[in-house]
C-alpha positions in Angstrom: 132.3 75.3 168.1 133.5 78.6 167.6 130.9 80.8 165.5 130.7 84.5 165.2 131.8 87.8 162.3 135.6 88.4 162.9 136.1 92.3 163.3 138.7 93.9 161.0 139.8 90.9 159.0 141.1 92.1 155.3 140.6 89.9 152.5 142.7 90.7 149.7 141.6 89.7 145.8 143.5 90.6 143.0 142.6 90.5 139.6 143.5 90.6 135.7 141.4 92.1 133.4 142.5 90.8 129.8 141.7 93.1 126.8 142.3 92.9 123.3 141.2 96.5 122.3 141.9 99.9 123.8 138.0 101.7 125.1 137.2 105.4 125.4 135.6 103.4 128.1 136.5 101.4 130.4 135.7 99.4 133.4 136.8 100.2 136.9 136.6 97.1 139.2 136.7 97.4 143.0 135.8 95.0 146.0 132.9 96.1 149.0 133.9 95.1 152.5 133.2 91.6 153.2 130.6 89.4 155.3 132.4 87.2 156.7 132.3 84.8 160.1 133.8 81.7 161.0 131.4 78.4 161.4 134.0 75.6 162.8 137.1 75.5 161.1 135.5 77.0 158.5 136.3 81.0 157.9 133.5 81.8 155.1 134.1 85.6 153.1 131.1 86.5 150.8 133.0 89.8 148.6 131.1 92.0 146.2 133.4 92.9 143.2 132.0 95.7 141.8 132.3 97.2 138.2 131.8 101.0 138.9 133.1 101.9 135.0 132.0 102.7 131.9 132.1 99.7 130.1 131.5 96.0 131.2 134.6 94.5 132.6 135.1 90.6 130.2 137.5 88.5 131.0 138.2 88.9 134.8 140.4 86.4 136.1 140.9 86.2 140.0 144.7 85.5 140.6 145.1 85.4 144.3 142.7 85.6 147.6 144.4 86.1 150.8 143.2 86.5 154.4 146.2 86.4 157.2 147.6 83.3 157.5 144.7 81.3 156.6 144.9 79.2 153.6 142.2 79.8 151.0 140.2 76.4 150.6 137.5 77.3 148.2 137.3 78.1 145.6 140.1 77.1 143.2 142.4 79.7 141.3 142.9 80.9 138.7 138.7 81.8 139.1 137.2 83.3 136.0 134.2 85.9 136.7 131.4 86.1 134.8 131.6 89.6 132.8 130.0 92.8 134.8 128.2 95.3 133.0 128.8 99.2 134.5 127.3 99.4 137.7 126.7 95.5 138.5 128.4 93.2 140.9 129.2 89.6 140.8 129.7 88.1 144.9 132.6 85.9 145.5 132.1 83.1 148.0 135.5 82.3 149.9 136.3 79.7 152.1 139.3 79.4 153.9 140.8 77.1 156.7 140.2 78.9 159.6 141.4 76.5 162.5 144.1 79.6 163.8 141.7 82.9 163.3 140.4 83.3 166.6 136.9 85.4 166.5 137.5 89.2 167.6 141.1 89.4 166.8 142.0 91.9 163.6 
């Protein structure tokens, strides 16, 4: 069983934030690097998405997760967030199939 953190892997998330109104404010989302490590076939990704604005960031949708070549296995998109206040942080738990990543490789 292969186990271990994989060095230098990039997860990439990208988001919509849906407003109705124009803010003075606004929120200002951004992603933390990841804790990651692959248990079997199994690549897991915990990601911190961060609101580092002014105003609480509603109506976050995640549109697409990618790591390599690996196919995302969990969880399902489109993934609504829950809303983050200025200066909170909501953790997105990935899976994805990791039978190719090979532990150590970037």
């Amino acid at each position: 069983m292969k186990s271990g953190i994989r060095k230098g892997s990039v997860v990439v998330v990208t988001w919509v934030l849906a407003t109705t109104m124009a803010y003075a404010q606004a929120p200002n989302l951004s992603i933390q690097t990841p804790l990651s490590g692959l248990m079997g076939s199994t690549f897991q990704a915990f990601v911190s998405l961060s609101n580092n604005g002014t105003a609480t960031a509603a109506n976050v949708t995640v549109t697409s997760i990618t790591l390599d070549a690996a196919a995302l296995t969990s969880p399902a998109l489109p993934l609504s967030v829950e809303p983050l206040s200025p200066g909170n942080h909501n953790v997105l738990d990935l899976r994805f199939d990791g039978t190719n990543l090979i532990v150590g490789n970037a």
